[in-house]
C-alpha positions as CSV (number, residue, x, y, z in Angstrom):
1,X,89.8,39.4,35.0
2,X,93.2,40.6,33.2
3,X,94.9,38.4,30.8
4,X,98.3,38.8,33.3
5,X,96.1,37.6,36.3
6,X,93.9,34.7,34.4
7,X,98.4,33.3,33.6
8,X,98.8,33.3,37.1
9,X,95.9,31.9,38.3
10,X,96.3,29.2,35.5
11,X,99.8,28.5,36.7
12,X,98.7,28.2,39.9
13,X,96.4,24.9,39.4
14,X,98.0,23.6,36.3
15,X,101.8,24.4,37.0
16,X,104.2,27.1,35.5
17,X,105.5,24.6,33.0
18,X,102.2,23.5,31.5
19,X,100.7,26.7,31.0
20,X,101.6,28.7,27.5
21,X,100.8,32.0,26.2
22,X,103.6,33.8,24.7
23,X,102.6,34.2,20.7
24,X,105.1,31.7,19.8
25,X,103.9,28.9,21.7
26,X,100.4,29.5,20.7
27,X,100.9,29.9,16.9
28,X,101.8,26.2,17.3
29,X,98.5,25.1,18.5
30,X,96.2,27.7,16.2
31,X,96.1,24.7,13.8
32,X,95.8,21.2,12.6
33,X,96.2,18.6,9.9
34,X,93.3,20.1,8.2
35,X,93.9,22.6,5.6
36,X,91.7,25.2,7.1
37,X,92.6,28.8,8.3
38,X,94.8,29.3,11.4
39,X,93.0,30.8,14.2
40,X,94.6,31.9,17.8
41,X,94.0,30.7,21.1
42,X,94.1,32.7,23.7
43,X,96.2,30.1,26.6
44,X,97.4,26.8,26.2
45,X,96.9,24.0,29.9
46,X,98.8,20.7,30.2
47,X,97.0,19.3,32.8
48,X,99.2,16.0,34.1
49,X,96.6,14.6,35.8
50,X,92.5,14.3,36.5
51,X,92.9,16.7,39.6
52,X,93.7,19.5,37.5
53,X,92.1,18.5,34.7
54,X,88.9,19.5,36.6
55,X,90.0,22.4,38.2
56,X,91.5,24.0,35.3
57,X,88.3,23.2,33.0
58,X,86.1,24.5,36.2
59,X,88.7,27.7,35.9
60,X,87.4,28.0,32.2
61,X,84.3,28.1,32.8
62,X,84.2,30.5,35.5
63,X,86.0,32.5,33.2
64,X,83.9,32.1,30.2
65,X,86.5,31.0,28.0
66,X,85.6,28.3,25.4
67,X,87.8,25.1,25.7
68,X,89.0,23.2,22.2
69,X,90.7,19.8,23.8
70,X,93.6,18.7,21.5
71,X,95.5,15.7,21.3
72,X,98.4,15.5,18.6
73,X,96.4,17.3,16.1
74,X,96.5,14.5,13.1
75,X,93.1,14.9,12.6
76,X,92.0,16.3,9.3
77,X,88.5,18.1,10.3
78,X,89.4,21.1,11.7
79,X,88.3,19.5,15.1
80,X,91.4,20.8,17.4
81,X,91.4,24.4,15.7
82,X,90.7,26.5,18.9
83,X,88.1,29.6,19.5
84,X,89.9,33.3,18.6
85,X,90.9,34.0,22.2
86,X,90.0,30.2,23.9
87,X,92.1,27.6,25.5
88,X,93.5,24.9,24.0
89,X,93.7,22.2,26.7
90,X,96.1,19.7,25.5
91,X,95.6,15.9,26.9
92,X,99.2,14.6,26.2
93,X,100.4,15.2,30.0
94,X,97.4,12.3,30.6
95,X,99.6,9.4,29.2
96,X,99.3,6.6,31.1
97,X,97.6,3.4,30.9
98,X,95.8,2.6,34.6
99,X,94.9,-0.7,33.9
100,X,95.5,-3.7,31.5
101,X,93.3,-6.1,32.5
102,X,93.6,-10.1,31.1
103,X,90.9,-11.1,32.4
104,X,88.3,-9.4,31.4
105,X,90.0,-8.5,28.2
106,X,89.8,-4.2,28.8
107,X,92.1,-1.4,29.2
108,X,91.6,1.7,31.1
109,X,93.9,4.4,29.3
110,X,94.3,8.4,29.5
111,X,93.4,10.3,26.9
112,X,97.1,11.2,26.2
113,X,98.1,7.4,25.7
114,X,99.5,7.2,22.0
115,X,98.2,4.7,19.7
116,X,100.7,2.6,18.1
117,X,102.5,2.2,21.9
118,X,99.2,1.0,23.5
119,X,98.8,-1.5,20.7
120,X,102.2,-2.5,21.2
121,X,101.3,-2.9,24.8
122,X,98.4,-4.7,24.4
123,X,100.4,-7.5,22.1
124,X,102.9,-8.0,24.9
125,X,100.0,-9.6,27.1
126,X,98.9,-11.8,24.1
127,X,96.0,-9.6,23.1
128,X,94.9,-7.0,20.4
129,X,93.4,-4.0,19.9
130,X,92.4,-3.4,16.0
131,X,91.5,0.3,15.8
132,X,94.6,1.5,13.5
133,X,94.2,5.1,12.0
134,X,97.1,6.3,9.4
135,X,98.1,8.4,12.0
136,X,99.0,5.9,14.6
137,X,102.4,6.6,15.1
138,X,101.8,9.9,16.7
139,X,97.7,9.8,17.3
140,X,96.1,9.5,20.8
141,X,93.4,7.1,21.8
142,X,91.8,10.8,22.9
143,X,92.3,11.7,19.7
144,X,90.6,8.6,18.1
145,X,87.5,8.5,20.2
146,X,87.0,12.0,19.9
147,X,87.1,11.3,16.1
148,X,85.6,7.7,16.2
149,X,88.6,7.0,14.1
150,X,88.7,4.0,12.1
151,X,91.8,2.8,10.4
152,X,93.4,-0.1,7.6
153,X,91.4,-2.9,9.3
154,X,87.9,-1.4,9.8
155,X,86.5,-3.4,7.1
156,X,86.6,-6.2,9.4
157,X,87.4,-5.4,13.0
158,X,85.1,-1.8,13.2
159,X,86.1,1.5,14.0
160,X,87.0,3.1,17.9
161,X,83.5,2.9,18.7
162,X,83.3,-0.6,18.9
163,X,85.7,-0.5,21.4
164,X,85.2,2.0,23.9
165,X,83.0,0.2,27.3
166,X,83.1,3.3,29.6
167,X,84.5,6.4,30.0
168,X,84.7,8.7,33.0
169,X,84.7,12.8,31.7
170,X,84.4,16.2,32.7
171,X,81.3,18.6,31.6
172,X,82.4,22.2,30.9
173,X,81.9,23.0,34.4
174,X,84.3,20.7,35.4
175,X,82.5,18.6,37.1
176,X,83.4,14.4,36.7
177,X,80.6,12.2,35.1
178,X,81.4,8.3,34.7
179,X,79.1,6.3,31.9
180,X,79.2,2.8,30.9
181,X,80.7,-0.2,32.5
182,X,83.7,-2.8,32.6
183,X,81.2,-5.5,31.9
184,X,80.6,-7.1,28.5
185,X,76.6,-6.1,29.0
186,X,75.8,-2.6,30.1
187,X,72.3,-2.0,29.1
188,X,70.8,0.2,30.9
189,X,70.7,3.7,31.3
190,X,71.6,6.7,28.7
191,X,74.4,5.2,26.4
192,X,76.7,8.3,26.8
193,X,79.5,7.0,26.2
194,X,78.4,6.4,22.5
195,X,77.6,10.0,22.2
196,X,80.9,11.6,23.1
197,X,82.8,9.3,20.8
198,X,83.2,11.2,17.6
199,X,82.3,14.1,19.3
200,X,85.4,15.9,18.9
201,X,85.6,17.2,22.3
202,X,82.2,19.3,22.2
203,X,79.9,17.6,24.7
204,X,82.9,16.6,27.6
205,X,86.6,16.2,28.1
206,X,87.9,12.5,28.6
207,X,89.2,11.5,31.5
208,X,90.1,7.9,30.6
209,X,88.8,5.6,28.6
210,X,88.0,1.8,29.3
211,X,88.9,-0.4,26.1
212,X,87.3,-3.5,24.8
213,X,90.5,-6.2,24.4
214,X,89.9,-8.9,22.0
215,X,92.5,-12.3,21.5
216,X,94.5,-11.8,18.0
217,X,94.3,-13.6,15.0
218,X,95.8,-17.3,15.2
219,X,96.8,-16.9,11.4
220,X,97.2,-13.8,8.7
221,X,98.3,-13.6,5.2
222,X,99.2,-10.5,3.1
223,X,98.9,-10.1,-0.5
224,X,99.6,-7.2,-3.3
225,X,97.2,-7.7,-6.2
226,X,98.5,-5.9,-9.2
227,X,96.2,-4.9,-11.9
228,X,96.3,-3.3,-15.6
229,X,93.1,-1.6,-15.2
230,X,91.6,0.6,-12.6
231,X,88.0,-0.5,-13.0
232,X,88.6,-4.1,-13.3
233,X,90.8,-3.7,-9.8
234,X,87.4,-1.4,-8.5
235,X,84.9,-4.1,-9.5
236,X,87.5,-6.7,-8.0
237,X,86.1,-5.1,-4.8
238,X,82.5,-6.2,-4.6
239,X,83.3,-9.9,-5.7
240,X,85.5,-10.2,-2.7
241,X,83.2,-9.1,-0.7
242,X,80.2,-10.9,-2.5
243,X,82.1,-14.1,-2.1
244,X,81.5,-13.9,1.8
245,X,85.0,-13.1,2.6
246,X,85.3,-10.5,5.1
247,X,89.1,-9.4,4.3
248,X,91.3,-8.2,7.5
249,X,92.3,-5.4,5.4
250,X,91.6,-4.5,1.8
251,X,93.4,-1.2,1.0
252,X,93.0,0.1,-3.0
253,X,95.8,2.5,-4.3
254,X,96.0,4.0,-8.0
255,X,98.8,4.7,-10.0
256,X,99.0,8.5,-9.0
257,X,99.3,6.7,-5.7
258,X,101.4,4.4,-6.5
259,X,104.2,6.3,-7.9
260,X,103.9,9.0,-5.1
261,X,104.3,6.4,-2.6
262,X,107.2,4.2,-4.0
263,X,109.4,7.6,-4.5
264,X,108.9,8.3,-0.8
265,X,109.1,5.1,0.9
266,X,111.1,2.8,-2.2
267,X,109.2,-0.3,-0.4
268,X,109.3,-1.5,-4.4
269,X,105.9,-1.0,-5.7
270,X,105.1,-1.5,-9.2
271,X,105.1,2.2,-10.3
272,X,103.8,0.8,-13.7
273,X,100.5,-0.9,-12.8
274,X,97.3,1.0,-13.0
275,X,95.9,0.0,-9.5
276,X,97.2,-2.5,-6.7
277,X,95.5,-3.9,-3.5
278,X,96.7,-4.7,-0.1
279,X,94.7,-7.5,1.0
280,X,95.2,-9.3,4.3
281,X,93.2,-12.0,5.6
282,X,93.4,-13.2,9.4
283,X,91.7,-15.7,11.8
284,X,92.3,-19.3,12.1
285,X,94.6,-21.2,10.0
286,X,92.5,-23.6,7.8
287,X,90.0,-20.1,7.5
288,X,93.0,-18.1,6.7
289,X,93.8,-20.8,3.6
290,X,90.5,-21.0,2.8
291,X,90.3,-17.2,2.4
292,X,93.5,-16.4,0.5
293,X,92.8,-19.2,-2.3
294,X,89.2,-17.4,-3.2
295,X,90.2,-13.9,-3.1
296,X,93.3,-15.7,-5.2
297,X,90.8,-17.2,-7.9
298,X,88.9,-13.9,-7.3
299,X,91.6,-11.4,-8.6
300,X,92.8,-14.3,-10.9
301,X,89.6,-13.9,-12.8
302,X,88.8,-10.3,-12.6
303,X,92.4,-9.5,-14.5
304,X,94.9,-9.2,-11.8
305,X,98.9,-9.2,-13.5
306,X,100.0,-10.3,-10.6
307,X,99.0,-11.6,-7.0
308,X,102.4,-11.4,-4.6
309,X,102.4,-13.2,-1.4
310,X,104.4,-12.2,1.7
311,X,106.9,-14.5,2.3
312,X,107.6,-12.8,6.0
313,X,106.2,-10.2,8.2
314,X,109.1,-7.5,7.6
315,X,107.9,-7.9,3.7
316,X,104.6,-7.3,5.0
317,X,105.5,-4.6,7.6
318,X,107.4,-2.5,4.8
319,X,104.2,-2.4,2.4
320,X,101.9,-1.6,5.1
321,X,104.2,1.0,6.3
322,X,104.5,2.1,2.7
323,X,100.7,2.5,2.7
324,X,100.5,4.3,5.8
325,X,103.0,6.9,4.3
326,X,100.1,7.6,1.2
327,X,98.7,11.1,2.5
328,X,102.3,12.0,3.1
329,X,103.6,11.1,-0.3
330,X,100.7,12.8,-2.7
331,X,101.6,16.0,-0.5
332,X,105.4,16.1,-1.6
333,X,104.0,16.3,-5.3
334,X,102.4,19.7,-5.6
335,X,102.5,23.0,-3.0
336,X,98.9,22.4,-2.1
337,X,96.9,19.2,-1.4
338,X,93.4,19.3,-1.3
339,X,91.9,16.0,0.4
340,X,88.9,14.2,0.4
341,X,87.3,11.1,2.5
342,X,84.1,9.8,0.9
343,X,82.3,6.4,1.2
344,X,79.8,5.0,-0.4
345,X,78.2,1.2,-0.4
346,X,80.7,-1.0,-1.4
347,X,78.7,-2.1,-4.4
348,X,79.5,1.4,-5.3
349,X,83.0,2.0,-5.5
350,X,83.6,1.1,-9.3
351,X,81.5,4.0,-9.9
352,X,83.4,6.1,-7.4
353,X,86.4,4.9,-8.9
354,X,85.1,6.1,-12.7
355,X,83.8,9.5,-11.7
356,X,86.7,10.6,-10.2
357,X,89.0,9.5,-13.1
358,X,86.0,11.8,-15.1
359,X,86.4,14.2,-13.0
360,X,90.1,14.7,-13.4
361,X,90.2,14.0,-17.2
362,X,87.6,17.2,-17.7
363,X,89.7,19.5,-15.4
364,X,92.7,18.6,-15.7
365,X,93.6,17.7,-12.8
366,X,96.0,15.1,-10.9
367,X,94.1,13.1,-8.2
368,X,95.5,10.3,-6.2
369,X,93.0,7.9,-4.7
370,X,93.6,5.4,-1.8
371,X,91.8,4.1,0.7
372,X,89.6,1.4,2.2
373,X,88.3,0.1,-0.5
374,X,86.7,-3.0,1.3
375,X,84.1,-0.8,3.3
376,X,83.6,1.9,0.9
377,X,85.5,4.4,2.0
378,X,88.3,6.2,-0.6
379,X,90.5,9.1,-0.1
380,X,90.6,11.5,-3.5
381,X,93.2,13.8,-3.6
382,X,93.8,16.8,-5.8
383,X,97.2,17.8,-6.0
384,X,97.6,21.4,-7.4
């Protein structure tokens, strides 16, 4: 079939204003937030709703054209960088959320919902969903199953897989399958649902999504431990954790970090400190006390300069947001950022922290590291 004939046809089930393919319009989808090569798609679909979501993915594939379903693009694996020539089936037209259910403490969303507006959504009922990736602001909960994406409070709440129940999708031919269940126990049958998250849109195309709810925190406390040396502040880590205190969050920044971040963002970081953590602790209030004296003594005894308390939650919300803005600040330093994500056991990250500080003294080279340091995981990040 000709290219001018596959537009019409595509127009014809998805609408004239949701199908792309001048060259302008699809050199903005060749890419994403991964520093890999640019490659172009062939048409871009905006499908508003399931309907046409099937029909133009059955169109596809009796077309033999390869699909690469895209959300906002944040991710940084390469995962919405499209097939020389393929479709790029953007989810953002599938925005709403269908259901939010008190009862039985779910959600049923589109793959187009963004993630820091369901959240917000969620806290109007009086419940909480804890999945929050860096990217939140402009992410989609498409986006963040298709990744399994985690966010500052994995370390204690999990990652999006611990949070999807059931998801209805379309296979390439377009036809709709539905997995899982509203219910708390769903064990029977093939567990689906757990293979297509982190999938990045290989094995199906999400139709929506049902969401595990949980009731929020009763109590939360954030602190900024400040410390003179970056292995002390690294072995800080695993006493935390060995103490049996399960952190909400417990993000790690160094002093390349640091001083990126407080010239972006001016939230009034301690640009001279070698290494700080973000530590909050959440749950119920006598637990919450309990929690924030031994991680307290903890970074007391391990060398911490300082250990600052928020005194209110727009304190709080500034230094989170500050955090948030890390990736964003490293990149402004040099015209090319090359970015890692490793984890290791926790136990481990003192030595993570010490071989990439080798690492950079024998090459010369200026790496920022942040991350979640309570579950392992650190973000290294050359800028050159």
């Amino acid at each position: 079939m000709s290219r001018q004939s596959l537009v019409k046809k595509f127009q014809d089930v998805v609408g004239v204003e949701n199908v792309f393919f001048e060259e302008a319009d699809l050199l903005t989808y060749s890419y994403d937030a991964a520093p890999i090569e640019q490659v172009m798609p062939g048409f871009v679909l905006r499908p508003v709703d399931s309907e046409v979501l099937g029909k133009a993915i059955a169109l596809c594939s009796d077309n033999n054209l390869p699909i690469t379903v895209r959300g906002a693009g944040s991710n940084l694996s390469g995962g919405t960088v499209p097939d020389p020539g393929g479709v790029v089936l953007l989810t953002t037209g599938l925005n709403k959320i269908v259901e939010l259910n008190q009862e039985d403490l779910l959600a049923v969303v589109q793959p187009g919902v963004i993630t820091a507006q369901f959240a917000n959504e969620v806290e109007k009922v009086g419940l909480f969903y804890p999945p929050d990736p860096g990217s939140q602001a402009i992410s989609t909960l498409g986006g963040n199953v298709a990744e399994n994406a985690g966010g500052l409070r994995g370390l204690k709440y999990g990652v999006t897989r611990d949070y999807v129940m059931a998801m209805d999708f379309f296979d390439a031919e377009g036809q709709l399958v539905k997995t899982g269940a509203r219910t708390v126990k769903c064990a029977s049958g093939y567990n689906l649902g757990g293979l297509l998250v982190g999938s990045e849109g290989t094995l199906g195309i999400y139709n929506t999504v049902t969401l595990k709810l949980i009731p929020p925190p009763q109590d939360r406390r954030f602190m900024l431990a400040i410390f003179e040396s970056i292995h002390r502040a690294s072995e800080t880590v695993a006493r935390i954790i060995a103490s049996k205190v399960v952190p909400a969050t417990l993000e790690f920044m160094d002093n390349v970090t640091i001083r990126a971040v407080e010239d972006f963002s001016k939230a009034g970081l301690p640009v001279d400190a070698a290494a700080l953590f973000l530590i909050e602790v959440d749950g119920h209030p006598g637990q919450v006390a309990d929690d924030a004296e031994t991680v307290r003594r903890i970074c007391e005894e391990m060398g911490a300069r300082d250990l600052k308390v928020a005194t209110d939650d727009r304190e709080r919300d500034a230094i989170w947001a500050a955090r948030r803005a890390a990736l964003s600040s490293l990149a402004k330093l040099r015209p090319t950022l090359v970015l890692e994500d490793a984890t290791v056991p926790r136990s481990k990250t003192p030595v993570m922290v010490q071989a990439v500080d080798e690492i950079a003294a024998e090459f010369n080279l200026l790496i920022g590291t942040f991350g979640h340091a309570g579950d392992g995981n650190l973000h290294p990040h050359d800028s050159c």
